[in-house]
N, CA, C and O atoms as a Tripos MOL2 file, in Angstrom:
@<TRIPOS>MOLECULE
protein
  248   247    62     0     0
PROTEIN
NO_CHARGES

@<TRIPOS>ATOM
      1 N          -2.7540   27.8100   -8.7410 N.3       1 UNK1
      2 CA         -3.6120   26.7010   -8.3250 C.3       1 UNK1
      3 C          -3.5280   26.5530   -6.8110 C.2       1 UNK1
      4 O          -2.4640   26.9920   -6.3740 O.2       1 UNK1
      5 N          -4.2810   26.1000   -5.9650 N.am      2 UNK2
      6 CA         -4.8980   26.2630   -4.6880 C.3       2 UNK2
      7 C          -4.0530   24.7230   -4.4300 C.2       2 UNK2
      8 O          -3.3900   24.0490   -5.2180 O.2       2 UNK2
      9 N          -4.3720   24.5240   -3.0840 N.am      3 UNK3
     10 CA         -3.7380   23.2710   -2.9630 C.3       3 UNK3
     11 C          -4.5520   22.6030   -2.8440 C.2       3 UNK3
     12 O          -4.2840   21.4190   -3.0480 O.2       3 UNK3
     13 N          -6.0430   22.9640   -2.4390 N.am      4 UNK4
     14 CA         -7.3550   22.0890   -2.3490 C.3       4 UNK4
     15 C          -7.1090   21.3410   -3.4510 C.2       4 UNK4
     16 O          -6.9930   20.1160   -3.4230 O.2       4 UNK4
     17 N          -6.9900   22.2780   -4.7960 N.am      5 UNK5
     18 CA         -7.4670   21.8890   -6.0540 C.3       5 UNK5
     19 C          -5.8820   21.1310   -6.5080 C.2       5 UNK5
     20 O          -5.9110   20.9570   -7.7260 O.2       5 UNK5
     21 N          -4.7380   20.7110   -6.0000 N.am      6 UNK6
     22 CA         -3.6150   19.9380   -6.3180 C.3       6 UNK6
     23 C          -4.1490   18.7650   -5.6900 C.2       6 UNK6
     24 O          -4.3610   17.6940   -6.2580 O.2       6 UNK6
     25 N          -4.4080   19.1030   -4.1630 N.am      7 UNK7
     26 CA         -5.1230   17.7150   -4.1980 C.3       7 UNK7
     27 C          -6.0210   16.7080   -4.8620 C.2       7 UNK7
     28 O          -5.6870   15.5590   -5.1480 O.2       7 UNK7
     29 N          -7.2690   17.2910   -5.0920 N.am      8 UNK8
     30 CA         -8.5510   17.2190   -6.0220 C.3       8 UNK8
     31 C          -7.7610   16.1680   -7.5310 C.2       8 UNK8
     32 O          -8.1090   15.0990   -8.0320 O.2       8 UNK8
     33 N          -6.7420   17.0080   -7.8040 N.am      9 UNK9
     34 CA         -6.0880   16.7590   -8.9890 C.3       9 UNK9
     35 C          -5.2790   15.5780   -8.7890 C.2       9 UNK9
     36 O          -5.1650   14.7960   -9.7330 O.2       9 UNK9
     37 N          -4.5760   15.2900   -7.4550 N.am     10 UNK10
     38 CA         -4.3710   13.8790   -7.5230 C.3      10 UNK10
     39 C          -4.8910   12.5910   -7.1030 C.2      10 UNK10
     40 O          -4.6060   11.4190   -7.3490 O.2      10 UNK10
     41 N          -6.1570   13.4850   -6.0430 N.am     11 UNK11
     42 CA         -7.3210   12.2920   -6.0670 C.3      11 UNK11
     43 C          -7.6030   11.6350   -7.5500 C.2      11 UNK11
     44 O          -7.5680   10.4060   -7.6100 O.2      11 UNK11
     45 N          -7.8750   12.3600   -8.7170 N.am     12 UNK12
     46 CA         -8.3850   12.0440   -9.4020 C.3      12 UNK12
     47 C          -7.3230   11.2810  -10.2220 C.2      12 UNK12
     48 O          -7.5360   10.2890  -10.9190 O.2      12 UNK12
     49 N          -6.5150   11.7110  -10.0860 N.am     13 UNK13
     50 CA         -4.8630   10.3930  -11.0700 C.3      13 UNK13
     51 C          -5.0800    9.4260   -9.9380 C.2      13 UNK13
     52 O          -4.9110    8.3670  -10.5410 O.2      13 UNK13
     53 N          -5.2510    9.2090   -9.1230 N.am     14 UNK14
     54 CA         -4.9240    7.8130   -8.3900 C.3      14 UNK14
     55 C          -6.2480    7.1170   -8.4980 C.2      14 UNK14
     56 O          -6.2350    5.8880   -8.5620 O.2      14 UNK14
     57 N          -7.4900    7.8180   -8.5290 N.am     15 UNK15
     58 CA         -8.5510    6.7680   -9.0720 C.3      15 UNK15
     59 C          -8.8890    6.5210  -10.3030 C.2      15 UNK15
     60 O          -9.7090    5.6230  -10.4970 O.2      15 UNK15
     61 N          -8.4500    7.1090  -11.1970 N.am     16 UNK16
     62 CA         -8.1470    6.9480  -12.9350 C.3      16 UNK16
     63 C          -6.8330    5.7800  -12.8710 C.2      16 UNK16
     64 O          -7.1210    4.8710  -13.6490 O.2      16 UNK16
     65 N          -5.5820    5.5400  -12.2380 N.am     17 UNK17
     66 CA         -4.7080    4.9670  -12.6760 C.3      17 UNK17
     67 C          -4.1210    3.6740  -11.5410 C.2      17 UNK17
     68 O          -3.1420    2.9420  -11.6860 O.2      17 UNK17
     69 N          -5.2690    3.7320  -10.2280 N.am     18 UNK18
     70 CA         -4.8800    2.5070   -9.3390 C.3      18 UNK18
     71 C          -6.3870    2.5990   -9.1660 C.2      18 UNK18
     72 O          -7.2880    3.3640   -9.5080 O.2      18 UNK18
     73 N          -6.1890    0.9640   -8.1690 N.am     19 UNK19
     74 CA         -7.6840    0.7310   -7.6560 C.3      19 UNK19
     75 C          -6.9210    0.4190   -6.0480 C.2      19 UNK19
     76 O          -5.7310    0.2880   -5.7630 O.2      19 UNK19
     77 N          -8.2020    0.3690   -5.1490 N.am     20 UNK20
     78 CA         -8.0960   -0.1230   -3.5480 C.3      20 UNK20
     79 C          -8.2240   -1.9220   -3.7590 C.2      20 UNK20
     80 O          -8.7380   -2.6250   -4.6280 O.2      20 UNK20
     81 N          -7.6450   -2.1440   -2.7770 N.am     21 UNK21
     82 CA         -7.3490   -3.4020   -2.1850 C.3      21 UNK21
     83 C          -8.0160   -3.8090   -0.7590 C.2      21 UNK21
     84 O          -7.2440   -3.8960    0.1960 O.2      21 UNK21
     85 N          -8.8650   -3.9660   -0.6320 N.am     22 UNK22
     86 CA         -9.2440   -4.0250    0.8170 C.3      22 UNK22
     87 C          -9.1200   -5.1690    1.8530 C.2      22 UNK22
     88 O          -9.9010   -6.0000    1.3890 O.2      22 UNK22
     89 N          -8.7110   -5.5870    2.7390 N.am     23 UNK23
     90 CA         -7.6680   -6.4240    3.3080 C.3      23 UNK23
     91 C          -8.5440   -6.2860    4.5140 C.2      23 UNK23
     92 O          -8.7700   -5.1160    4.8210 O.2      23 UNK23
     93 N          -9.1010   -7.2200    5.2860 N.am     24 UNK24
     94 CA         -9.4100   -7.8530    6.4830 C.3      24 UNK24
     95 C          -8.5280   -8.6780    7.4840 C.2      24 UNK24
     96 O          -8.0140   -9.7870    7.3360 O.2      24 UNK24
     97 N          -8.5080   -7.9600    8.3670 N.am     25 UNK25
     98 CA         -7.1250   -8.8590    9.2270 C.3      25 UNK25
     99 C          -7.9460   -8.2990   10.6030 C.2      25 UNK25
    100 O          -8.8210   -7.4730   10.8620 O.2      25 UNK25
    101 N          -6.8660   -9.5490   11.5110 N.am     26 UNK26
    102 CA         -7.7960   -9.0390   12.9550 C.3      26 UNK26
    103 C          -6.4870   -8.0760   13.6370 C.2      26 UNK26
    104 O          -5.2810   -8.1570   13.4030 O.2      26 UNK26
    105 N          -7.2660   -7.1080   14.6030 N.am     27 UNK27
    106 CA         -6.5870   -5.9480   15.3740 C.3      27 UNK27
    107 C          -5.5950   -6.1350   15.4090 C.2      27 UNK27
    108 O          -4.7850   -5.5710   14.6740 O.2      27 UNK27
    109 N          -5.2310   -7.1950   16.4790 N.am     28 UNK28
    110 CA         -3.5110   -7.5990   16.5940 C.3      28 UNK28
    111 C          -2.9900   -8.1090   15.6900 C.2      28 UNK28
    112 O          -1.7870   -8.0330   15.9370 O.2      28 UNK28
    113 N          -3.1640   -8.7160   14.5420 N.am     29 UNK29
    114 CA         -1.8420   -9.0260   13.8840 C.3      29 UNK29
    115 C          -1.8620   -7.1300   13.1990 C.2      29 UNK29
    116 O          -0.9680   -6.2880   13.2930 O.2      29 UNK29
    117 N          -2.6810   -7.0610   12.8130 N.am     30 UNK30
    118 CA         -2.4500   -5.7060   11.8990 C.3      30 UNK30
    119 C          -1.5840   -4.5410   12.7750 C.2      30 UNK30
    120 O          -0.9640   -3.6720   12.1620 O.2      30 UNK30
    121 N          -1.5880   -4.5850   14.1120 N.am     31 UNK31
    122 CA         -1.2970   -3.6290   15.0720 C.3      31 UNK31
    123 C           0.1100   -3.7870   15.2870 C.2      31 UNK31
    124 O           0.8950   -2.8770   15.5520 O.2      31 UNK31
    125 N           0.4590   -5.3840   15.1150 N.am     32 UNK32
    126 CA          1.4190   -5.6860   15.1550 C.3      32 UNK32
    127 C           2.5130   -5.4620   13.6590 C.2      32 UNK32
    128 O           3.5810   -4.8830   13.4610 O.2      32 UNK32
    129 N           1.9970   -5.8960   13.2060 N.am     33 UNK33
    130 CA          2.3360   -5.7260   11.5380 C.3      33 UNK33
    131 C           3.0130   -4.4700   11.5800 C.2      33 UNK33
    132 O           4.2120   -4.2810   11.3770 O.2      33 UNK33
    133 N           1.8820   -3.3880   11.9410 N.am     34 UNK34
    134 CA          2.5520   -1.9640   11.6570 C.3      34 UNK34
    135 C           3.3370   -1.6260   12.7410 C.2      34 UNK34
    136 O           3.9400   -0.6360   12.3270 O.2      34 UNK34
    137 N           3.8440   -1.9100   14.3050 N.am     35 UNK35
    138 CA          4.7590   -2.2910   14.7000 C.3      35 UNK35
    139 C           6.3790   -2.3000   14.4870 C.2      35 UNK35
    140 O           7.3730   -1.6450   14.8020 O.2      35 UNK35
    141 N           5.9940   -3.4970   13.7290 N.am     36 UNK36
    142 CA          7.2840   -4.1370   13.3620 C.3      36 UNK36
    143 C           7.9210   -3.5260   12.0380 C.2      36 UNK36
    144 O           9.1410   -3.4320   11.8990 O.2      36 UNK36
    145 N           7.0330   -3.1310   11.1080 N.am     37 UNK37
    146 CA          7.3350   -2.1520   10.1050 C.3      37 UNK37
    147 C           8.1190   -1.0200   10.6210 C.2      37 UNK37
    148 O           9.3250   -0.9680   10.3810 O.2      37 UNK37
    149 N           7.5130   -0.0850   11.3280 N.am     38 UNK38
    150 CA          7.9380    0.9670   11.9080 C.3      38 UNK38
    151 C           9.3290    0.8110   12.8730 C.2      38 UNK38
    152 O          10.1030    1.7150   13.1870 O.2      38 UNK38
    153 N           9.3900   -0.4270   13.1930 N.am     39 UNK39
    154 CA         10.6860   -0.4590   14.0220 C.3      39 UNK39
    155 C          11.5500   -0.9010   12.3050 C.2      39 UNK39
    156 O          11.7610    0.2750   12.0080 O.2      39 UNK39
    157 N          11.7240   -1.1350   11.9470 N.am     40 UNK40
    158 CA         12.6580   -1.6920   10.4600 C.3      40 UNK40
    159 C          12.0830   -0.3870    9.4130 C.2      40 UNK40
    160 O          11.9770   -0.6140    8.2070 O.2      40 UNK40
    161 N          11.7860    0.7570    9.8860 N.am     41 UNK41
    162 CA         11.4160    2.0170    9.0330 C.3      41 UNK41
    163 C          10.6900    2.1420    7.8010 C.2      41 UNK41
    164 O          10.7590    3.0250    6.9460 O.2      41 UNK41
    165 N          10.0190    1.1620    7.8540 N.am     42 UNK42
    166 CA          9.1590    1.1730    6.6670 C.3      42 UNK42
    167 C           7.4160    0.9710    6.6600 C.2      42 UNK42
    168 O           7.0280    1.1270    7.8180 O.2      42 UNK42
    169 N           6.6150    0.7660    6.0130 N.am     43 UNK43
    170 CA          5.3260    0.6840    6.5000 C.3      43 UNK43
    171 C           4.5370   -0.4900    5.8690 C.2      43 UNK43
    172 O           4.8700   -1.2320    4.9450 O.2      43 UNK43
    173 N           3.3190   -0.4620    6.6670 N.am     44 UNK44
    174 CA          2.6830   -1.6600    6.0710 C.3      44 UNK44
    175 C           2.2590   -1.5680    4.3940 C.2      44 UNK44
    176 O           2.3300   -2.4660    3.5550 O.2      44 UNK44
    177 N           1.7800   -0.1070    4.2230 N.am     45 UNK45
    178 CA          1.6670   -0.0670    2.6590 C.3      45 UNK45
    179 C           2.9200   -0.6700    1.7740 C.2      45 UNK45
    180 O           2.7460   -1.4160    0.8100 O.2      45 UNK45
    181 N           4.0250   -0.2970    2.1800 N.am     46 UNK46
    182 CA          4.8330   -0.4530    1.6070 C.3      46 UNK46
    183 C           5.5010   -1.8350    1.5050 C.2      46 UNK46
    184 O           5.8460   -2.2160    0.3870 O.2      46 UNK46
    185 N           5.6790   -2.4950    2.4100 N.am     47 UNK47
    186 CA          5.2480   -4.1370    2.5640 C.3      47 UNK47
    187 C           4.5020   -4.7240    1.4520 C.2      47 UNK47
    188 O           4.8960   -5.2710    0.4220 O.2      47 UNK47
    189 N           3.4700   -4.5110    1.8490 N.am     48 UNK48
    190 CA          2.5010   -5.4930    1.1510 C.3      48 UNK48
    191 C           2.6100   -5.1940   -0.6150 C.2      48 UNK48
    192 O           2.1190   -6.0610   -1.3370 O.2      48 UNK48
    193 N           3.2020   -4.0660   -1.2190 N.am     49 UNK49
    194 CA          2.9380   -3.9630   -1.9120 C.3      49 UNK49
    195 C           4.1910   -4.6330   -2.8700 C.2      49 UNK49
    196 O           3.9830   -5.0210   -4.0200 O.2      49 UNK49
    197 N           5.7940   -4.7150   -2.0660 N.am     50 UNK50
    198 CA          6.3630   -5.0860   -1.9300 C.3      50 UNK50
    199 C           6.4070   -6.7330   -2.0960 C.2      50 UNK50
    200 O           7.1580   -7.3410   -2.8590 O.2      50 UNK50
    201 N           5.6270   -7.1940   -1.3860 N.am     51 UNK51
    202 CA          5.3470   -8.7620   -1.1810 C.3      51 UNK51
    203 C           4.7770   -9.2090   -2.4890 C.2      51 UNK51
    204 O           5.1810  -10.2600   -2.9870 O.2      51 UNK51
    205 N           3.8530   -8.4720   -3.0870 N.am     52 UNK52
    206 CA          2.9850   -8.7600   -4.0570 C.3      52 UNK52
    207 C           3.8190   -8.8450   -5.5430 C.2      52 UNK52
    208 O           3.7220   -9.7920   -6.3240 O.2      52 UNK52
    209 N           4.6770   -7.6070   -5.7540 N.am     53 UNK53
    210 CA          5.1260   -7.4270   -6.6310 C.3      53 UNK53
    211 C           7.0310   -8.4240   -6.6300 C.2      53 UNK53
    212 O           7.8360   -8.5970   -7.5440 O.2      53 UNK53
    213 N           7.0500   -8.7250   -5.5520 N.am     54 UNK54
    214 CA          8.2180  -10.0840   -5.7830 C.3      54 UNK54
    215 C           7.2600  -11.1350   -5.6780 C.2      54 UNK54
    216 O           7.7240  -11.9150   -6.5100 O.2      54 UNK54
    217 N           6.5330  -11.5300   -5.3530 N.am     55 UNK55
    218 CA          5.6660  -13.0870   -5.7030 C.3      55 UNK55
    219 C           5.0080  -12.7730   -7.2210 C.2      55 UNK55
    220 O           4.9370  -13.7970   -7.9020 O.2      55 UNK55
    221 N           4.6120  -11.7970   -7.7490 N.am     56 UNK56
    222 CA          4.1850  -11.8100   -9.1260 C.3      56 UNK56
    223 C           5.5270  -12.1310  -10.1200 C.2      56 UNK56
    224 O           5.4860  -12.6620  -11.2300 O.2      56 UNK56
    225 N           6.6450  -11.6840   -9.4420 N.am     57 UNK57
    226 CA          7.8670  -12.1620  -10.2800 C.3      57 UNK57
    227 C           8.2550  -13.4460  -10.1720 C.2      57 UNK57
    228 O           8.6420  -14.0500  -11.1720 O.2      57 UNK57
    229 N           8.2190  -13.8770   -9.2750 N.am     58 UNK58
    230 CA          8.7280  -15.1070   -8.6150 C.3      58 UNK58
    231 C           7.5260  -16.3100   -9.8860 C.2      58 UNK58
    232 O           7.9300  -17.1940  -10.6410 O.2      58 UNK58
    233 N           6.3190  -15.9240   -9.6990 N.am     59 UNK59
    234 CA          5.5160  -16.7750  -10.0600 C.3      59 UNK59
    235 C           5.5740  -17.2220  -11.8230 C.2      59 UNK59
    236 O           5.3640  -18.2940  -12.3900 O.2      59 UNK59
    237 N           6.0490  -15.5360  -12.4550 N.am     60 UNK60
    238 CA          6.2210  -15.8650  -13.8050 C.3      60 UNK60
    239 C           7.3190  -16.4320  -13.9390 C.2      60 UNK60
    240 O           7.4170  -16.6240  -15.1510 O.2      60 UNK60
    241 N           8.4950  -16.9460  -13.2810 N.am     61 UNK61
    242 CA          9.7220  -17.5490  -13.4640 C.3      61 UNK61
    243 C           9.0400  -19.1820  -13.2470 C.2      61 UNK61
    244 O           9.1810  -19.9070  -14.2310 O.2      61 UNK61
    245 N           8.4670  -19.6710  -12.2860 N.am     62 UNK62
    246 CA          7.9750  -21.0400  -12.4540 C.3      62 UNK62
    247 C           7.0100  -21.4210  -13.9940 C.2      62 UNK62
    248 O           6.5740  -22.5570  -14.1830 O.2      62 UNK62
@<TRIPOS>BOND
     1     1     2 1
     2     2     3 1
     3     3     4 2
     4     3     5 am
     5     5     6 1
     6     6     7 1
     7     7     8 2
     8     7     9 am
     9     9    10 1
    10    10    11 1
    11    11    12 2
    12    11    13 am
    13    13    14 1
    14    14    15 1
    15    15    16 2
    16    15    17 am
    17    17    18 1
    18    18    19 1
    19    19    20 2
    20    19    21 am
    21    21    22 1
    22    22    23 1
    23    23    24 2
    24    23    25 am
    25    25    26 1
    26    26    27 1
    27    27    28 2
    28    27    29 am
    29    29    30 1
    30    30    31 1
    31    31    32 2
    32    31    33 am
    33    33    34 1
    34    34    35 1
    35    35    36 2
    36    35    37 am
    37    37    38 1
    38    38    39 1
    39    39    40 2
    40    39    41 am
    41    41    42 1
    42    42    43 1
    43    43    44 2
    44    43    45 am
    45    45    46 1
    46    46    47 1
    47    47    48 2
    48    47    49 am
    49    49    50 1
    50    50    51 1
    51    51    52 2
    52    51    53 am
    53    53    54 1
    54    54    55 1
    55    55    56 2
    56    55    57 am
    57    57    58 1
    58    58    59 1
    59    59    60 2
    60    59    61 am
    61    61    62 1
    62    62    63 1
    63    63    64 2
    64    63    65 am
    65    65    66 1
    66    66    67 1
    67    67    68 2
    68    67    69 am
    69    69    70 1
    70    70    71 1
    71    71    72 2
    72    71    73 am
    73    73    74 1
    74    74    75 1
    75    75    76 2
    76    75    77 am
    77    77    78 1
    78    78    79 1
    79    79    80 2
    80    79    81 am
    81    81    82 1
    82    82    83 1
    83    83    84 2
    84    83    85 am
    85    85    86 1
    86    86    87 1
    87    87    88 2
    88    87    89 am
    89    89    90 1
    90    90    91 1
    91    91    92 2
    92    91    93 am
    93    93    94 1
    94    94    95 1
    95    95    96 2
    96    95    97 am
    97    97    98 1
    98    98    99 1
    99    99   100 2
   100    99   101 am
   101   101   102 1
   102   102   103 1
   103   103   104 2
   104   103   105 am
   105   105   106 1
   106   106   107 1
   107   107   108 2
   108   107   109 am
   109   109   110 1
   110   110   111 1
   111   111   112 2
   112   111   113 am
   113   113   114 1
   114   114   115 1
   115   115   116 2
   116   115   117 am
   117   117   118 1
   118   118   119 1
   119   119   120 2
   120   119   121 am
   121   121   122 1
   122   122   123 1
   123   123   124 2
   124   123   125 am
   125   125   126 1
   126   126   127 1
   127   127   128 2
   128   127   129 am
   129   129   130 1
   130   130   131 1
   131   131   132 2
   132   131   133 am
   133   133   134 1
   134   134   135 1
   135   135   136 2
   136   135   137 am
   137   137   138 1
   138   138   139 1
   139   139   140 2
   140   139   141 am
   141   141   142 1
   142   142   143 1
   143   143   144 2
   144   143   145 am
   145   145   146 1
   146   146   147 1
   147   147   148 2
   148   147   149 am
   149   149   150 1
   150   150   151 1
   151   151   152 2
   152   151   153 am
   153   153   154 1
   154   154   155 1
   155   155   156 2
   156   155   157 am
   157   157   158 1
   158   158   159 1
   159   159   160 2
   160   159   161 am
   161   161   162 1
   162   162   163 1
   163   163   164 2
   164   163   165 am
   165   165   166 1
   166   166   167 1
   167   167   168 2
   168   167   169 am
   169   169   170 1
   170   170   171 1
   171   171   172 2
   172   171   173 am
   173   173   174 1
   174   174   175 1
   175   175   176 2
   176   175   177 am
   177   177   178 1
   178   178   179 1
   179   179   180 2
   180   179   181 am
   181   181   182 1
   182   182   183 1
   183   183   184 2
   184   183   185 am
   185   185   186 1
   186   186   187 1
   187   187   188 2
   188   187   189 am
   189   189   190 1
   190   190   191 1
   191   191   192 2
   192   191   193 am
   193   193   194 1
   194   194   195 1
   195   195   196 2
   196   195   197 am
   197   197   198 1
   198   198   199 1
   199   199   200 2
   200   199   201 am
   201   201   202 1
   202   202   203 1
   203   203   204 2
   204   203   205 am
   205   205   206 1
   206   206   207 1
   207   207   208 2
   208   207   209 am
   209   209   210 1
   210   210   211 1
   211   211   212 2
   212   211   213 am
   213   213   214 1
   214   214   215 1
   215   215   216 2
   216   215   217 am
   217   217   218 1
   218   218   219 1
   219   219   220 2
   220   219   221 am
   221   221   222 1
   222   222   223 1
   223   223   224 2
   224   223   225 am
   225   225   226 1
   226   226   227 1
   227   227   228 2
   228   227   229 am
   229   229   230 1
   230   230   231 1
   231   231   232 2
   232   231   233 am
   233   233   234 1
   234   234   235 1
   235   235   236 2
   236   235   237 am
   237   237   238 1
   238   238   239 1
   239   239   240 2
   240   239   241 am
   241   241   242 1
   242   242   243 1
   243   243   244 2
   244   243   245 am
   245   245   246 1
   246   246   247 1
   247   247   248 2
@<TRIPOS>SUBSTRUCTURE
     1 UNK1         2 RESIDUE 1 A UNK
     2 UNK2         6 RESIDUE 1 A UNK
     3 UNK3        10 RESIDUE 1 A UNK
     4 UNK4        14 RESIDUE 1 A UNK
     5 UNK5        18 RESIDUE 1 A UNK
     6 UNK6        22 RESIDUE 1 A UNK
     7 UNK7        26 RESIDUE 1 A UNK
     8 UNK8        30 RESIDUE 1 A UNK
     9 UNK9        34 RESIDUE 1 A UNK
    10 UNK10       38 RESIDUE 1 A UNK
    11 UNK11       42 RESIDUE 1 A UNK
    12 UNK12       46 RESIDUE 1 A UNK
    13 UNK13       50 RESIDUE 1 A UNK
    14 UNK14       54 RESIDUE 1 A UNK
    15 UNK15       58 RESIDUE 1 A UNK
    16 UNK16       62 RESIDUE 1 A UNK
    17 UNK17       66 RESIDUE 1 A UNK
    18 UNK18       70 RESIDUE 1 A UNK
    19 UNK19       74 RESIDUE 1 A UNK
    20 UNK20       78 RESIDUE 1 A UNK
    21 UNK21       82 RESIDUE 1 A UNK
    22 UNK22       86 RESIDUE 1 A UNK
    23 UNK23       90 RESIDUE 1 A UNK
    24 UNK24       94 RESIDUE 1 A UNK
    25 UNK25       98 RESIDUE 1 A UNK
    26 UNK26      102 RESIDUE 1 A UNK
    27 UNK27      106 RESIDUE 1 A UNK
    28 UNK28      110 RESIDUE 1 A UNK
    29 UNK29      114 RESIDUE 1 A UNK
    30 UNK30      118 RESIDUE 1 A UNK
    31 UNK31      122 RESIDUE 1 A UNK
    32 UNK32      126 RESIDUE 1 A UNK
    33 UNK33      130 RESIDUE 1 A UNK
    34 UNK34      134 RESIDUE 1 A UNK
    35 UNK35      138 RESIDUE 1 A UNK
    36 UNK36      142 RESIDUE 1 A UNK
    37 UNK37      146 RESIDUE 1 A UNK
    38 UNK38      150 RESIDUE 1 A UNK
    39 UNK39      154 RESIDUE 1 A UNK
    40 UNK40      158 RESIDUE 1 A UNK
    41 UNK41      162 RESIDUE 1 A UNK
    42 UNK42      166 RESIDUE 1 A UNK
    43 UNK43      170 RESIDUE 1 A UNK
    44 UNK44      174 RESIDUE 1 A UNK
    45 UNK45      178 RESIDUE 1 A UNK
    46 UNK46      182 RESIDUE 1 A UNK
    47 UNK47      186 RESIDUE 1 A UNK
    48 UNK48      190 RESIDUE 1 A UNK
    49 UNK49      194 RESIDUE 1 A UNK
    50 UNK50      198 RESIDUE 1 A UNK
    51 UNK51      202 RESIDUE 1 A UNK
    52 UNK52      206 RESIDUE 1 A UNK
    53 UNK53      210 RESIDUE 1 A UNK
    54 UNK54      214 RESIDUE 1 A UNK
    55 UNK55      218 RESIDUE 1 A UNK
    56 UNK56      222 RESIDUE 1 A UNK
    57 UNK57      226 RESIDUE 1 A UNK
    58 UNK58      230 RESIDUE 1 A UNK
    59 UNK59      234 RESIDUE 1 A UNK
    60 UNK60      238 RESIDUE 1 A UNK
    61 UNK61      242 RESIDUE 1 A UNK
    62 UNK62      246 RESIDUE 1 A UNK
């Protein structure tokens, strides 16, 4: 298998098994955001997704 076609192959698992989130923010905080991520080694994807999935916990405990 080609790697075009490994790719192809996981385009298609990530739009079969997630969806996009699309997020509006202005230049600087976002510029900043990823920033400050990158200095603490981690990224904004990884953040936010982070944030979401401890407030979804947090919320079923109330």
């Amino acid at each position: 298998m080609t790697e075009k076609s490994n790719y192809a192959a996981q385009i298609k698992n990530l739009r079969k098994n997630y969806v996009r989130f699309p997020l509006d923010l202005k230049p600087e905080v976002l510029e900043e955001f990823k920033r400050i991520c990158k200095e603490n080694g981690t990224t904004p994807t990884t953040e936010i997704k982070r944030f979401i999935a401890e407030y979804c916990e947090e919320m079923k405990r109330d």
